[in-house]
C-alpha positions as CSV (number, residue, x, y, z in Angstrom):
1,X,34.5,87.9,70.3
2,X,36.8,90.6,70.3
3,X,38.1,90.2,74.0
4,X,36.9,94.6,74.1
5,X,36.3,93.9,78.1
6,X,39.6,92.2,78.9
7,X,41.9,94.3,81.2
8,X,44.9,92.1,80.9
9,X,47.6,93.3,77.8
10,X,48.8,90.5,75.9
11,X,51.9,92.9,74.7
12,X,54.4,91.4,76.9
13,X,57.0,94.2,75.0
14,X,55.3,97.0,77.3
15,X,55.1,95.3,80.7
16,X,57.3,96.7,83.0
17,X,59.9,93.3,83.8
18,X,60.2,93.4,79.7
19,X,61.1,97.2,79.7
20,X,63.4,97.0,82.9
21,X,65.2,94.2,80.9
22,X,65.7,95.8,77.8
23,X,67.0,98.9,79.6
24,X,69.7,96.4,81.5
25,X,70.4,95.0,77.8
26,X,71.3,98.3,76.5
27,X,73.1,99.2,79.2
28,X,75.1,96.6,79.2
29,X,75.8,96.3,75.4
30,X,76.7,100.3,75.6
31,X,78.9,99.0,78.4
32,X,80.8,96.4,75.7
33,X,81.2,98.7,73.2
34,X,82.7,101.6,75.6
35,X,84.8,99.4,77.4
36,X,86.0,96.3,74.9
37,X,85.9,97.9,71.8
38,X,88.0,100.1,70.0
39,X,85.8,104.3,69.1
40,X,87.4,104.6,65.5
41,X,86.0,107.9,65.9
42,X,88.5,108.6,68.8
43,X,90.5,111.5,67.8
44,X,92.9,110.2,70.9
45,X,93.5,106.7,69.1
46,X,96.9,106.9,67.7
47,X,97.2,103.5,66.4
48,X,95.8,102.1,63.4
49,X,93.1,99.4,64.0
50,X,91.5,96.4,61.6
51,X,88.0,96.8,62.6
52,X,86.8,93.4,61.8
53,X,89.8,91.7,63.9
54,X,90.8,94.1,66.5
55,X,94.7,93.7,65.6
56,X,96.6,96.4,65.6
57,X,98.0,97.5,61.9
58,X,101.8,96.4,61.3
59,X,104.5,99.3,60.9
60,X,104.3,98.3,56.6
61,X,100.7,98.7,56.4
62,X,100.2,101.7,58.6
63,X,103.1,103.2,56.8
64,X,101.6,102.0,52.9
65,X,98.0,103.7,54.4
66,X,99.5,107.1,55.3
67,X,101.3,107.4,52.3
68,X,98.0,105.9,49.4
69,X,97.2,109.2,48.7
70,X,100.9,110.1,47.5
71,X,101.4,107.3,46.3
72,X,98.2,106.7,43.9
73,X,99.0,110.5,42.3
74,X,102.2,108.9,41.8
75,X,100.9,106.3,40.0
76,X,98.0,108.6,37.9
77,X,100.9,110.9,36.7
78,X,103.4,108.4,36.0
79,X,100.4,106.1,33.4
């Protein structure tokens, strides 16, 4: 009733052709995200990047982002 002298595993998430799969998987999504995307952690990124679109920031906006926190002080002390 309880199947106790069975030697076949009915896990199919530990046999070996599942785990070499998932190890291709990972390696290739670790592939997509080194090679496709943008790191915004990269200290070596210059360039201001939309994360959701991938498009670089215009001049305006990149210029509006470096200068928020000078100009919301502006804003606080001038209210």
């Amino acid at each position: 009733m309880l199947h106790l002298n069975t030697t076949s595993s009915k896990h199919t998430d530990i046999q070996p052709s599942r785990i070499a799969k998932d190890e291709a998987d990972v390696k290739a999504l670790l592939l997509m995200l080194q090679e496709s995307w943008i790191n915004p952690f990269n200290s070596n990124q210059q360039d201001l990047v939309c994360l959701s679109t991938g498009k670089l920031a215009t001049p305006e906006i990149a210029n509006d982002l470096i200068q928020e926190k000078a100009l919301g002080e502006k804003s606080v002390q001038e209210d």
